[in-house]
Backbone as CSV, one residue per row, in Angstrom:
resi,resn,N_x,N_y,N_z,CA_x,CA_y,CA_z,C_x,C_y,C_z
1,UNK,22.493,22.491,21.720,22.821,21.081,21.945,24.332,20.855,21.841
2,UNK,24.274,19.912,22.727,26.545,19.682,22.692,26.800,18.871,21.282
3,UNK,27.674,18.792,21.079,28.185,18.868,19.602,29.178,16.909,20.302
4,UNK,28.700,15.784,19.649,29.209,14.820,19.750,29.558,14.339,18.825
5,UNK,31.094,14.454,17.929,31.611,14.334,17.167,31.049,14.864,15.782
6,UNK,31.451,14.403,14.683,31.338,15.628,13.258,29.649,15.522,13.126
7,UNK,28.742,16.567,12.345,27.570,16.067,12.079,27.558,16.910,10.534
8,UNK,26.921,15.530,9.389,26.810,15.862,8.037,25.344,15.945,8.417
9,UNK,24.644,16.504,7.437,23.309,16.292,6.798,23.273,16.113,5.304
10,UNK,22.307,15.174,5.077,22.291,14.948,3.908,22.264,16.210,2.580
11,UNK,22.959,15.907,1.410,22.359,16.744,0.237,21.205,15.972,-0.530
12,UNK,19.799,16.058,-0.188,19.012,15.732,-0.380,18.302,15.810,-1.786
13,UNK,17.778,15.017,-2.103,16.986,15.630,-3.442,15.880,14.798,-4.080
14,UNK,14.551,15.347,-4.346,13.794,14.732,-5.417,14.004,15.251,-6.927
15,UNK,13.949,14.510,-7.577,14.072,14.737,-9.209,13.284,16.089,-9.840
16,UNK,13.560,16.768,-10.395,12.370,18.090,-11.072,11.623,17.199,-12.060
17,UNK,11.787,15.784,-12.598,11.126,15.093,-13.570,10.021,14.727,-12.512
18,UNK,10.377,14.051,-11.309,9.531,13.783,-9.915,8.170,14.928,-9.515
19,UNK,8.752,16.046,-9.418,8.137,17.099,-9.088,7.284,17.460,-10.186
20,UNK,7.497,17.282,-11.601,6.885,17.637,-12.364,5.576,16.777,-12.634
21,UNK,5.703,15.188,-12.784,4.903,14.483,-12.652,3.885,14.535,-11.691
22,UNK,4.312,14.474,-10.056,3.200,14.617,-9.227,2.125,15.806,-9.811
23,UNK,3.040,17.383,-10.288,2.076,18.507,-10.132,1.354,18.113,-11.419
24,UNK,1.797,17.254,-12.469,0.833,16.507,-14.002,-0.749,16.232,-12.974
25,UNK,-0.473,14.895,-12.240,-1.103,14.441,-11.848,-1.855,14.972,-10.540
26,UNK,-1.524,16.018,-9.731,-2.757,15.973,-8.859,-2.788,17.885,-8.553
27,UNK,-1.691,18.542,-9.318,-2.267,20.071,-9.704,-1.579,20.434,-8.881
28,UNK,-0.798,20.115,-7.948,0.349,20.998,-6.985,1.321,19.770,-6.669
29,UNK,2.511,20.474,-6.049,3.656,19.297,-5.913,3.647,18.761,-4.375
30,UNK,3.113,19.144,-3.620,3.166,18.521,-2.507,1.639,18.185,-2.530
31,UNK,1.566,17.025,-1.934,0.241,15.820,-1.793,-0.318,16.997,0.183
32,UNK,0.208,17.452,0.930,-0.418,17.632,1.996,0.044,19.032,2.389
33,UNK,-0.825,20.043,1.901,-0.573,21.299,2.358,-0.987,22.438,3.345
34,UNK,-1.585,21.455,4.425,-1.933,21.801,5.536,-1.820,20.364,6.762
35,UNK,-1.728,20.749,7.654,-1.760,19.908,8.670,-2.356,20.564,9.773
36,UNK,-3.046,19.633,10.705,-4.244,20.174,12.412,-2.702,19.318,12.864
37,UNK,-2.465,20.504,13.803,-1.236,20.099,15.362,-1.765,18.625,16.025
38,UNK,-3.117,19.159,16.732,-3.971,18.152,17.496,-4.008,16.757,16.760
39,UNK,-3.767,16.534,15.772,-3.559,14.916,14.519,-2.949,15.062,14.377
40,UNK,-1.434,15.898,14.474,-0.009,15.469,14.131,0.563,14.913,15.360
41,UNK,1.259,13.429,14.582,2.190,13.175,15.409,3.778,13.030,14.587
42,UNK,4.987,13.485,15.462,6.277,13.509,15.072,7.097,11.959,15.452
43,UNK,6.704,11.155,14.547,7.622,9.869,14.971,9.069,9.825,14.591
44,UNK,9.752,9.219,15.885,11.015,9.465,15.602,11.673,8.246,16.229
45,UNK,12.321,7.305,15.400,12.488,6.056,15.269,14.212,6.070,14.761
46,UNK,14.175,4.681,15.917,15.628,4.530,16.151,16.884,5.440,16.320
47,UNK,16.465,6.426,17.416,17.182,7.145,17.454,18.274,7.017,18.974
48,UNK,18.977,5.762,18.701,19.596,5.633,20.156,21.290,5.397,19.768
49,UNK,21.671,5.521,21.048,23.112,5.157,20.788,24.082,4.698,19.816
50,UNK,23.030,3.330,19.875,24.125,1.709,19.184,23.687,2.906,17.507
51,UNK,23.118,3.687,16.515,23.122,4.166,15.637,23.467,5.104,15.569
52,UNK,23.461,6.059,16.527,23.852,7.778,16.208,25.456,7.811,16.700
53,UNK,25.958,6.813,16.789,27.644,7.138,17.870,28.289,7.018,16.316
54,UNK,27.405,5.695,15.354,28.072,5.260,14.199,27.891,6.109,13.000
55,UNK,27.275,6.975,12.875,26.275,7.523,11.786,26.734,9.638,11.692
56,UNK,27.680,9.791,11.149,27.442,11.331,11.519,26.697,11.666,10.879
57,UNK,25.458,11.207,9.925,24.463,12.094,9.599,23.102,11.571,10.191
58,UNK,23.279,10.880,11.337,22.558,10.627,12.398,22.549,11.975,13.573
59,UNK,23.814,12.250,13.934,24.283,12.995,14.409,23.892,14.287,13.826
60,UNK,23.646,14.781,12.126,23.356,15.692,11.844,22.270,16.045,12.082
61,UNK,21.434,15.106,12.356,19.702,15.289,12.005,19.135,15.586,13.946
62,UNK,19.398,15.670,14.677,19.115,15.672,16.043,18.698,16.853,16.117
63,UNK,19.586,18.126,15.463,18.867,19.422,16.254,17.642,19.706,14.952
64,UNK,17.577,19.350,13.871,16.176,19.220,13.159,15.079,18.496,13.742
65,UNK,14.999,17.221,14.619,14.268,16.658,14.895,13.856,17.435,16.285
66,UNK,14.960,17.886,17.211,14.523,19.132,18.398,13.532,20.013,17.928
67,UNK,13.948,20.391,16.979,12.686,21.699,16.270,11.469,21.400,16.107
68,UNK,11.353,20.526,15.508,10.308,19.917,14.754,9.526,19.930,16.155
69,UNK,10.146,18.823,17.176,9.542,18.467,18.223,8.735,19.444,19.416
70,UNK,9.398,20.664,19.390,9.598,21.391,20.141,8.493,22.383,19.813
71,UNK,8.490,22.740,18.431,7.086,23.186,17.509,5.861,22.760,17.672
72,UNK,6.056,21.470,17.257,4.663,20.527,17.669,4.477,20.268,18.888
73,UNK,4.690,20.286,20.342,4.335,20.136,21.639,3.340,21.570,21.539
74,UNK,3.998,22.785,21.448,4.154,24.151,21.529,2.489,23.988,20.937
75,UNK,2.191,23.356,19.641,0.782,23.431,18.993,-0.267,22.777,19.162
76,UNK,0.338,21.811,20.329,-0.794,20.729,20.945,-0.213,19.163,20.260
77,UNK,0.674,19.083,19.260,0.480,17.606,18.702,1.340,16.284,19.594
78,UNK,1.255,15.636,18.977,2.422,14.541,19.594,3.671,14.172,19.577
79,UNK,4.279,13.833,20.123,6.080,13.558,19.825,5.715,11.622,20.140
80,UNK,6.348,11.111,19.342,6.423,9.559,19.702,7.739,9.217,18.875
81,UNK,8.772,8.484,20.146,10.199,8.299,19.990,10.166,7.049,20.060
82,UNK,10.269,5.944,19.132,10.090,4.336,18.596,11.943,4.003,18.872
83,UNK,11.640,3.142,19.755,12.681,1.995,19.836,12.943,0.814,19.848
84,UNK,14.357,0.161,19.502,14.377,-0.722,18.806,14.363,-1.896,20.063
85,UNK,12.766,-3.009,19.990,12.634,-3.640,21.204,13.673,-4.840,20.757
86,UNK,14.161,-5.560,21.962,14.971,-7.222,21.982,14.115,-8.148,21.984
87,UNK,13.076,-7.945,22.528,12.089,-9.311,22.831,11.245,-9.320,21.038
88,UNK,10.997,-10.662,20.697,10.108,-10.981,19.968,10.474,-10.647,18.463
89,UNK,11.976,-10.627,18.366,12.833,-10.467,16.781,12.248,-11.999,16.265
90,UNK,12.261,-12.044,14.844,11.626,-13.354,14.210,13.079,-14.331,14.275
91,UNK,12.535,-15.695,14.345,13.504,-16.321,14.494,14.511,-16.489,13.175
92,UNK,14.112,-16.109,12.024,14.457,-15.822,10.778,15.630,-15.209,10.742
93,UNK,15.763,-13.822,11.456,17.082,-13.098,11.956,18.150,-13.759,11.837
94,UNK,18.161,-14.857,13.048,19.393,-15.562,12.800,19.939,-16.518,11.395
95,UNK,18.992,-16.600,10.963,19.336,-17.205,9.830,20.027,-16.475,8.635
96,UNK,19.268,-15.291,8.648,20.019,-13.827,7.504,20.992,-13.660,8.032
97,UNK,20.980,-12.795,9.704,22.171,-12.437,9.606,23.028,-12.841,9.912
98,UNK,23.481,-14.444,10.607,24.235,-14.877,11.267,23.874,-14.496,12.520
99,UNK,24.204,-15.449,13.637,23.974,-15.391,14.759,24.638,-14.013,15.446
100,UNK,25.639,-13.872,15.261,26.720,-12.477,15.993,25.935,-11.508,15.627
101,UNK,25.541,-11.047,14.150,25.405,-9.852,13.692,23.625,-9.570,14.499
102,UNK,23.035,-11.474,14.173,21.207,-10.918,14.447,21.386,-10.607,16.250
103,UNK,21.831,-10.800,16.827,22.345,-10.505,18.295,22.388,-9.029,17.873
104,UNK,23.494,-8.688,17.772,23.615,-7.190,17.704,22.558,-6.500,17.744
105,UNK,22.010,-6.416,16.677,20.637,-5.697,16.146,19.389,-6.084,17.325
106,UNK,19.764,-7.371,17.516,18.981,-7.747,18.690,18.617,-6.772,20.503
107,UNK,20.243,-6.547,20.609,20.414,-5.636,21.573,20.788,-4.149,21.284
108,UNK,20.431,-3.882,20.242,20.684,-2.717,19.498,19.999,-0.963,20.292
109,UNK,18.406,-1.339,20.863,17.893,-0.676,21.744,18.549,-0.123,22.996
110,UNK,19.284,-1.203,23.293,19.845,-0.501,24.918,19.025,-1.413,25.947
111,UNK,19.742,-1.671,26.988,18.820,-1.712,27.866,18.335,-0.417,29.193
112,UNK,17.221,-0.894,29.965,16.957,0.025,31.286,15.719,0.889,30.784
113,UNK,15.596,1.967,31.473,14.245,2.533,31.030,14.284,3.125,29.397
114,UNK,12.943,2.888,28.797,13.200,3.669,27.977,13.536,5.402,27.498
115,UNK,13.282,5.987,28.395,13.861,7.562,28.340,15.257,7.765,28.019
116,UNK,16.086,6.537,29.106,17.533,6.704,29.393,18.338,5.634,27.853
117,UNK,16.946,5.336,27.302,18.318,4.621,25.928,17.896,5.453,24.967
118,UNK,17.481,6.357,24.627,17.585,7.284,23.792,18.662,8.511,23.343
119,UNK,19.462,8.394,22.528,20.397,9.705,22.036,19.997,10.751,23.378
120,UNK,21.132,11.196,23.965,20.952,12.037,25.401,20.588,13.203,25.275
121,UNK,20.866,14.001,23.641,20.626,15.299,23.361,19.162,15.623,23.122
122,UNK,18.275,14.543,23.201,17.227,14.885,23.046,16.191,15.558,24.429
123,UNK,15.246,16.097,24.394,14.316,16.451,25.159,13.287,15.551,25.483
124,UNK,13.037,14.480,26.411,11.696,13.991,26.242,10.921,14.696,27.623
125,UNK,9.587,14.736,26.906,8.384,15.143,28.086,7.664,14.501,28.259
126,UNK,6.452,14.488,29.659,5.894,13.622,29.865,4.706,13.148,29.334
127,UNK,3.940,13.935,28.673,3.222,13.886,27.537,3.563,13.316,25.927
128,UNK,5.056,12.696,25.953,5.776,12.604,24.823,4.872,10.651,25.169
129,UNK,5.293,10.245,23.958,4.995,8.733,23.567,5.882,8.178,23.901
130,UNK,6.427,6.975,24.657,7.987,6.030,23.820,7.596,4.789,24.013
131,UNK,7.715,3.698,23.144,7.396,2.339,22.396,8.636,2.040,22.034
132,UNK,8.735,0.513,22.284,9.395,-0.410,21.752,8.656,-0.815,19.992
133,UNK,9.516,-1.135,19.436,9.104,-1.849,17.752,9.831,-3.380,17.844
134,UNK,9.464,-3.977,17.271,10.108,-5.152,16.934,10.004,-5.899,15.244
135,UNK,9.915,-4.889,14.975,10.087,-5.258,13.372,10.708,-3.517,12.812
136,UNK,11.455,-3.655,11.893,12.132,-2.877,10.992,10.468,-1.304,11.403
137,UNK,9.576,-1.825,10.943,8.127,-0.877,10.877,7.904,-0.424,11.822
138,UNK,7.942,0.665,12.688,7.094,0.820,13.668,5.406,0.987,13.799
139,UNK,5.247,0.716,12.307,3.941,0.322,11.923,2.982,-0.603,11.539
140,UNK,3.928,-1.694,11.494,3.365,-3.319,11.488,2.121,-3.585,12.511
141,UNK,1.186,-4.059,12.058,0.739,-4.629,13.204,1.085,-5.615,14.114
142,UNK,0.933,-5.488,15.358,0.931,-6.322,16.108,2.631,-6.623,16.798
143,UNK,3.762,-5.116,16.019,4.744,-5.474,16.345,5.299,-4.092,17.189
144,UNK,4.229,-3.221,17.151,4.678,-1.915,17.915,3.228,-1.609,18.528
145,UNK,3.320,-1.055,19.680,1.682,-0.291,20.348,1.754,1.032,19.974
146,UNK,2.282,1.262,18.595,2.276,2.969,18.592,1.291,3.322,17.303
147,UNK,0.835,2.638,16.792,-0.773,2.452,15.935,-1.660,2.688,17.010
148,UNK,-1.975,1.985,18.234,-2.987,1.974,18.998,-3.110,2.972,20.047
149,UNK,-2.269,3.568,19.982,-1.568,4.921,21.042,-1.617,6.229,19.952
150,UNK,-1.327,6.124,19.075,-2.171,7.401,17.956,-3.620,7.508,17.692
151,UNK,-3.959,5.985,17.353,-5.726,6.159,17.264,-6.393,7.026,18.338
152,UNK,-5.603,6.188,19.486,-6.552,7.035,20.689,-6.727,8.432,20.363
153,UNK,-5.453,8.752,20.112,-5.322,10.502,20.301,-5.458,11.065,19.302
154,UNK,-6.099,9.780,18.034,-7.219,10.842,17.059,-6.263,11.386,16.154
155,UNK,-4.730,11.267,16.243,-3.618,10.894,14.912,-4.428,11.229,13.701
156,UNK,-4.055,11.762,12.665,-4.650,10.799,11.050,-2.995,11.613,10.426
157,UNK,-1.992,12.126,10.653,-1.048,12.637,10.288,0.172,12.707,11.056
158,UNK,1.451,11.749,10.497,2.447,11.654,10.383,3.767,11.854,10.051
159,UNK,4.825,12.782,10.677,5.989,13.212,10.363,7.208,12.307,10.971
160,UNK,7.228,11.638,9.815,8.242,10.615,10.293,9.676,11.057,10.039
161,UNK,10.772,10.537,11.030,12.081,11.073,11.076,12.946,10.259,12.103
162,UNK,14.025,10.166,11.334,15.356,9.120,12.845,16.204,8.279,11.192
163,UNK,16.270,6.748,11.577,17.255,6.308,10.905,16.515,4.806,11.047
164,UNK,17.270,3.830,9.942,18.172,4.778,8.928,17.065,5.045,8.002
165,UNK,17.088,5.817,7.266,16.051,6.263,6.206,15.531,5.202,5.154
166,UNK,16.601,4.287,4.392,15.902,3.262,3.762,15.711,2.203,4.391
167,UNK,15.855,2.024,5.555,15.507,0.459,6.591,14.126,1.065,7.087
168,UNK,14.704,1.001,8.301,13.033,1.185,9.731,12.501,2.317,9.089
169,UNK,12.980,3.539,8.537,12.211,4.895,8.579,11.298,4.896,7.101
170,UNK,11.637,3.776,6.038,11.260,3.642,4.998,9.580,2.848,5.111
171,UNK,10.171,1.663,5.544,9.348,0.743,6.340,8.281,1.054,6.818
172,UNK,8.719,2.148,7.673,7.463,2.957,8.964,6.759,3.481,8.125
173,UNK,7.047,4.355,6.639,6.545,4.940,6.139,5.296,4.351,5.181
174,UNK,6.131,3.149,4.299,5.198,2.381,3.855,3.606,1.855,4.533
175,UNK,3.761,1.430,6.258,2.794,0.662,6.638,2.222,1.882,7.198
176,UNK,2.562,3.132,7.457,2.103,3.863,7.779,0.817,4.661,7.081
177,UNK,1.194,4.582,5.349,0.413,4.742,4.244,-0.603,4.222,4.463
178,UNK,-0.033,2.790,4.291,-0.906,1.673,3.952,-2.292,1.936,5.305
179,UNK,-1.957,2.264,6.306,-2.801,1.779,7.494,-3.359,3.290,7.038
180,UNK,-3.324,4.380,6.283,-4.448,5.551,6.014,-3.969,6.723,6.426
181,UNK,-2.435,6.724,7.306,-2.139,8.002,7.602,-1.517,9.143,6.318
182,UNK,-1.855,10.288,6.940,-1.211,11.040,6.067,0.633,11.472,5.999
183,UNK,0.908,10.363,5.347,2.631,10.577,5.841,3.072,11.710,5.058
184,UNK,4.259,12.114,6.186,5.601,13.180,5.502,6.650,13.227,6.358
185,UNK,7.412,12.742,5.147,8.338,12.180,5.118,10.008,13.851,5.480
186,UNK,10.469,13.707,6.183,11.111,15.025,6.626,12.359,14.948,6.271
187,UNK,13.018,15.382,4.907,14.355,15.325,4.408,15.059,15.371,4.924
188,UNK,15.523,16.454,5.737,16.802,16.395,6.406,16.174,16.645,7.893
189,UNK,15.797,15.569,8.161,15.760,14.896,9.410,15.605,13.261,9.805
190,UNK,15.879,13.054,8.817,16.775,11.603,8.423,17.650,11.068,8.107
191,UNK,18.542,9.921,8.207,19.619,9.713,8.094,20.034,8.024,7.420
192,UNK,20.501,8.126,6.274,21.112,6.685,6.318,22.781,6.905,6.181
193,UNK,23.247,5.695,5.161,24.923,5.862,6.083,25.158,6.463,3.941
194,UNK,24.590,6.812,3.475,25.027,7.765,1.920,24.144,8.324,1.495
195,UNK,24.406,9.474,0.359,22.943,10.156,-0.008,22.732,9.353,-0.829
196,UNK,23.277,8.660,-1.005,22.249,7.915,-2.738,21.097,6.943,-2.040
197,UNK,21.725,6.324,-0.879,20.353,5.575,-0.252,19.123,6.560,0.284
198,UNK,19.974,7.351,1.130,18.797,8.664,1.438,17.864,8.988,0.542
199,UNK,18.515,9.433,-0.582,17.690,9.755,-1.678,16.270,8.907,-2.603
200,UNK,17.085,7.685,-2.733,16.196,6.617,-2.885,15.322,6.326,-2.268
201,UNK,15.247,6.331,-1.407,14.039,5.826,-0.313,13.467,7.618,-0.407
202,UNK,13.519,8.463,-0.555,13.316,9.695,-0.439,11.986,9.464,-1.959
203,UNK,12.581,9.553,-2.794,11.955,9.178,-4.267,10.604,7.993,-3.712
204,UNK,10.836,7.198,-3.412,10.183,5.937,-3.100,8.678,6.426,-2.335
205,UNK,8.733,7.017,-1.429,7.756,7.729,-0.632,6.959,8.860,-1.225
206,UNK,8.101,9.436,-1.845,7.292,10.643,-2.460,6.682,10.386,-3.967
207,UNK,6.824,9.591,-4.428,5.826,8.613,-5.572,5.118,8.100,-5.582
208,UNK,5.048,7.526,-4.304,3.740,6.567,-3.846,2.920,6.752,-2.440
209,UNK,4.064,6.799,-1.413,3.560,6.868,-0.199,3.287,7.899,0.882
210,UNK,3.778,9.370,0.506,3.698,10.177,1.244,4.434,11.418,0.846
211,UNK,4.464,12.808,1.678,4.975,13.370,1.080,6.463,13.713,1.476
212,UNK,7.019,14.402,1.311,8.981,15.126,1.138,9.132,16.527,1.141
213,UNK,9.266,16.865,2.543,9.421,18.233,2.892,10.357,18.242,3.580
214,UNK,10.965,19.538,3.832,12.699,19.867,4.772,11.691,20.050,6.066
215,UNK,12.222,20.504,7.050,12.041,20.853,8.603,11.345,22.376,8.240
216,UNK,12.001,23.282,7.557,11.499,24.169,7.371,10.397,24.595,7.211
217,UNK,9.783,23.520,6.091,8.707,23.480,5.763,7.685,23.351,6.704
218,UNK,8.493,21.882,7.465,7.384,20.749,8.268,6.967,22.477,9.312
219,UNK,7.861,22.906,9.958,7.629,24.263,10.997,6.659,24.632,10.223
220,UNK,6.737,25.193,9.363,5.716,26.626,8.916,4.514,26.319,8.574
221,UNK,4.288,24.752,8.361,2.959,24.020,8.123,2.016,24.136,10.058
222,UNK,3.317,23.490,10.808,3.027,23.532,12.135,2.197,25.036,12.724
223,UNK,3.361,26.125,12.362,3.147,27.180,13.137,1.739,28.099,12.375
224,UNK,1.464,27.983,11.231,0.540,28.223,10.233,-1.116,27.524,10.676
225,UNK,-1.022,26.895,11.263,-2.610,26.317,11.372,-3.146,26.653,12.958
């Protein structure tokens, strides 16, 4: 992949007090130690321009999310690339963020097809997913069709990844729980704009909502079943 300006990746981390507790409570440290290809899907959210031009550890996380992606086609599962829709932001927006800023975020997606507003280094295929979101979640109901576009295809497992990690990718993760999937959550294939937020929202998921594995991992779970 071409190299578009500097790319960090996060120094990531869950707590060994973290790790120790989960394995107290359920006898090993990771909550999901197998995954079926055919029910995995790789969501990958907000990964366009108006964020990765600003973000070099946006920029870092692209050729992790290639892998990942590239693995899971290879095993039968899904790729679904969530973007950020303009139509149907709450009218609330303007009130938080000021009119200039809720605009921004507003047109934040891009316009034209969706293939062509996506980060350019990526691969999409035609078997790949792509959805608009209109809430922070790409798992809200009623604010993304990418709940109803996994059911079909018999989904029950989730590798979520893109930006920023404690906004939309946190978010996704939560309602993602909540709605029964099996989330995991992919360390360094996420991005916010410091590690201490990374991290936090990292902790947050892996306490309650899902699990916290590197790319490495997420592969060898992939290529293993």
């Amino acid at each position: 992949m071409a190299a578009d300006g500097q790319r960090r990746v996060h120094a990531w981390l869950i707590e060994d007090r973290e790790y120790a507790r989960q394995e107290a409570r359920r006898g090993r440290r990771h909550a999901f130690g197998h995954l079926d290809p055919h029910r995995t899907a790789l969501v990958v959210v907000d990964m366009v321009p108006f964020f990765v031009t600003q973000n070099e550890y946006c920029r870092g996380v692209v050729p992790n999310i290639g892998r990942i992606a590239d693995t899971l086609r290879r095993a039968g599962g899904t790729v679904a690339w969530v973007l950020p829709g303009a139509d149907g932001q709450p009218a609330v927006a303007v009130e938080f963020y000021g009119p200039r800023v809720a605009e921004m975020y507003r047109r934040s997606g891009g316009t034209g097809p969706l293939r062509d507003r996506l980060w350019h280094e990526f691969e999409i295929h035609d078997g790949d997913l792509l959805v608009e979101k209109t809430a922070a979640s790409a798992f809200f109901p009623g604010r993304s069709p990418l709940p109803d576009l996994l059911a079909a295809r018999g989904v029950d497992t989730v590798l979520i990844t893109g930006t920023v990690t404690n906004v939309c990718y946190e978010s996704s993760a939560r309602d993602a729980s909540t709605l029964g999937y099996r989330v995991i959550m992919v360390a360094d294939a996420n991005a916010a704009l410091r590690d201490r937020d990374h991290n936090a929202a990292l902790h947050t998921i892996y306490r309650t909502f899902g699990d916290v594995r590197p790319t490495v991992d997420v592969v060898a779970m992939i290529e293993a079943s």
